[in-house]
N, C-alpha and C positions, 0 to 999 in steps of 0.2 A: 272506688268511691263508697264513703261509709256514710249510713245516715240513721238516724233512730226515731224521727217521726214525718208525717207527712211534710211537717212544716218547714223542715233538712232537704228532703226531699227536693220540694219546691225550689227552695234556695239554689240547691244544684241544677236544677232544670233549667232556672234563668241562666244561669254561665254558663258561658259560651262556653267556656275554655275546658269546661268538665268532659264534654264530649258526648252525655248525656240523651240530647235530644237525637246526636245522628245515628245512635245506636240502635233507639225504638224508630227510629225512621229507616234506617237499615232493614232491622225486623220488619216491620211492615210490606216494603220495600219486595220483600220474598213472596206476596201475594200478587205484586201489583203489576201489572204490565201496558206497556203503552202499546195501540195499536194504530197502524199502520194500515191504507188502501193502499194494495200493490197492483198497478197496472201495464198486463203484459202490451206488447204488439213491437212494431218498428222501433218506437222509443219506449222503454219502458221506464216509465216513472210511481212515483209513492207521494200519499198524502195524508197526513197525520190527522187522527179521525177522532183520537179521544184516547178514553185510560180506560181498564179493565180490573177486576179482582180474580182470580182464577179459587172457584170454588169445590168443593164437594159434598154431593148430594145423592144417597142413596145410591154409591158405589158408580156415579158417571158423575165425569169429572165437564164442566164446564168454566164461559167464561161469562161473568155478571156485568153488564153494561147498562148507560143509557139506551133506551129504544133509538130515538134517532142519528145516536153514534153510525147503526146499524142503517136503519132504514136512511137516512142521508145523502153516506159516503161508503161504507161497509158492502153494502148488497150490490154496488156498481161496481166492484174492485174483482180482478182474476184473482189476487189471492189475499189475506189476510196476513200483514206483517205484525210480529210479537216481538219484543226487548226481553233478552234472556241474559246477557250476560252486563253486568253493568261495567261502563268506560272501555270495553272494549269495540271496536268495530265488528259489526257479526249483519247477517240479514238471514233470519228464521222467516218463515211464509209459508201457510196452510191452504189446498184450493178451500177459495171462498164458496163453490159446492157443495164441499164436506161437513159444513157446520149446519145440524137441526139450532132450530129458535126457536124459544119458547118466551111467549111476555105476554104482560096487561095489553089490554086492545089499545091500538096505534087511537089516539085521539084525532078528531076533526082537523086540529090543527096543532101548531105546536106552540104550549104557551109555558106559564108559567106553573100552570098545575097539571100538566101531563095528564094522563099517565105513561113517563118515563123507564120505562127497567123494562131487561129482555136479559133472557140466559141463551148462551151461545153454547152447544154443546161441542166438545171437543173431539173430533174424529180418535176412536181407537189407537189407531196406530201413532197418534201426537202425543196422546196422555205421557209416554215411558220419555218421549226427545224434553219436552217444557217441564217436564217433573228431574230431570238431570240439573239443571239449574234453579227452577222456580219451586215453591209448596204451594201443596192446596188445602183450602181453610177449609174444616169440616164444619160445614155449614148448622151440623146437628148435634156439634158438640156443647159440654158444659163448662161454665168456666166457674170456680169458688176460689176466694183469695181469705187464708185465714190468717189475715193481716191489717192494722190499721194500714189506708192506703191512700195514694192522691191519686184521683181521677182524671183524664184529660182525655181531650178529642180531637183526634189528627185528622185530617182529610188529605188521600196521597191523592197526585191529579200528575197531570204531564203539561203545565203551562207551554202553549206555542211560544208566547210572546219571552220567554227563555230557552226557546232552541234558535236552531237554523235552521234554513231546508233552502236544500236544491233541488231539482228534480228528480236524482238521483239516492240521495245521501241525508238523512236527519241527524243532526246533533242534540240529542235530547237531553232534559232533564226531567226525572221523577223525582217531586219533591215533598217531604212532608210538611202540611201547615198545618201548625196549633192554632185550633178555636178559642173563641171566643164565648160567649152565653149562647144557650142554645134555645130558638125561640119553636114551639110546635102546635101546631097549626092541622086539623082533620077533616076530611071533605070526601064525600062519598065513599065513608071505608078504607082511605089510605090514610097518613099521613106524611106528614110534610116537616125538615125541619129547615131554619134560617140560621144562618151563622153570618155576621157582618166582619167584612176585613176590611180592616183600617188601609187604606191606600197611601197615608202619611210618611209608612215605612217606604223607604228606597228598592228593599229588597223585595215588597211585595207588586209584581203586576198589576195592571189597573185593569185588565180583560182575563177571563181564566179560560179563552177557548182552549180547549185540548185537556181541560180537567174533568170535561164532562163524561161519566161513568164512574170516575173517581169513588174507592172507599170510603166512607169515613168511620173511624175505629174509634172505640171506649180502650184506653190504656187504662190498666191500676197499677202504677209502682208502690213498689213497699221495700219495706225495710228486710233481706232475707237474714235467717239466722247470722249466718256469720257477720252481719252487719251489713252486708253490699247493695248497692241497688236493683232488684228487680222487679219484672212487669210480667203480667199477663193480660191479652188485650182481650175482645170481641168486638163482632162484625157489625154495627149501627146504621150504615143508610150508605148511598148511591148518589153522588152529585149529579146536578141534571142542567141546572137553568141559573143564570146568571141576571140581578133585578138592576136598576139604576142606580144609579152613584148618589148617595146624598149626602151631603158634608163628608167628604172627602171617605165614604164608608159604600162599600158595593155588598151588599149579602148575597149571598150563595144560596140557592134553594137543591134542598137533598131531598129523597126519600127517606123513610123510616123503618123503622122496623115492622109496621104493620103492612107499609107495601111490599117490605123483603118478604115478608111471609106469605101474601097474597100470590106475587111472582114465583115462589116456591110452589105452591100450589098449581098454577099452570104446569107441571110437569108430571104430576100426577095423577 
């Protein structure tokens, strides 16, 4: 795919057929992981809890969630199931022991302004097994694009209401979804972003349970020299909370980058 301005760019994004969008959702896709309550005893079953970023932060590698992904469903589970290899059948699980937590204090209750975000530290000896398949985003890197570029905002999430689940066995999808305008919003030193998704589309869910912890990424595609298209992203905010439907439009409330950094802060 060749393109020489944003506005080529764009063109190609819209069609389908370019293949485009599933690429940098591929990409992305390599941070993202869905997790899993695994519960041992007689019957052992699983319970889809939410979505994760697997990050890195001053050489300890974690996972970046909603808080009450965790405190919920997460903290009651023997172990912690991860999605490692995509479309294959696999079950990876961590003792849910092994995980230090670091986050914003758990609020009174759980609403629409949290404070939402917790980092899940990764036990030692998991970092080398989920780094075989998955990367971790260096949370403290820099990104420069010396390029005109088009801008866009993916949020990956793990919609339930597009898997299956039995008691034993989840059919998942991780998926990426392009934003819409981004509205922001600041309240005691975090902030907060809204993104409204049109529910009109067939393909989009009308509940985003199982998106909550979800990424959401700044893409810049540009045009590279030889003409092709590529991207370099950064890491933007943490899905958390889901608001009412109004004309057929449900907004998504994220954290921002001012929470990502506060949250970062708790570990130091």
């Amino acid at each position: 795919m060749s393109a020489s301005s944003p506005h080529d760019i764009a063109t190609i994004l819209r069609d389908e057929r370019s293949g485009l969008r599933e690429k940098v959702v591929r990409n992305l896709g390599d941070f993202t992981v869905a997790l899993l309550a695994i519960y041992n005893g007689s019957h052992e079953r699983l319970a889809l809890a939410g979505t994760g970023t697997l990050v890195w932060i001053d050489n300890a590698h974690f996972i970046l969630t909603a808080r009450h992904v965790w405190d919920e469903v997460l903290s009651k589970a023997d172990q912690i199931g991860l999605t490692l290899k995509p479309e294959i059948d696999h079950k990876y699980g961590v003792a849910r022991k092994e995980f230090a937590i670091f986050g914003l204090p758990k609020p009174a209750e759980w609403n629409e302004w949290g404070p939402d975000l917790i980092l899940l530290r990764i036990p030692a000896e998991s970092v080398g097994t989920i780094g075989a398949y998955k990367s971790y985003w260096n949370m403290q890197g820099r990104i420069d694009v010396n390029a005109e570029i088009l801008e866009v905002m993916v949020l990956m999430g793990t919609p339930a209401a597009l898997g299956e689940f039995t008691d034993t066995h989840a059919e998942l999808q991780i998926t990426g979804m392009f934003l819409g305008p981004e509205k922001v919003q600041e309240r005691d030193g975090l902030d907060y972003l809204d993104y409204e998704m049109d529910l009109s589309f067939t393909e989009v869910p009308r509940t985003f349970g199982g998106v909550s912890g979800g990424g959401v990424w700044r893409v810049y595609l540009y045009s590279a020299q030889d003409g092709e298209i590529d991207w370099k992203m950064s890491f933007h905010g943490t899905a958390y909370y889901e608001l009412e439907i109004v004309n057929e439009h449900r907004p998504i409330r994220c954290h921002g980058p001012k929470s990502i950094t506060a949250v970062l802060n708790a570990i130091r």
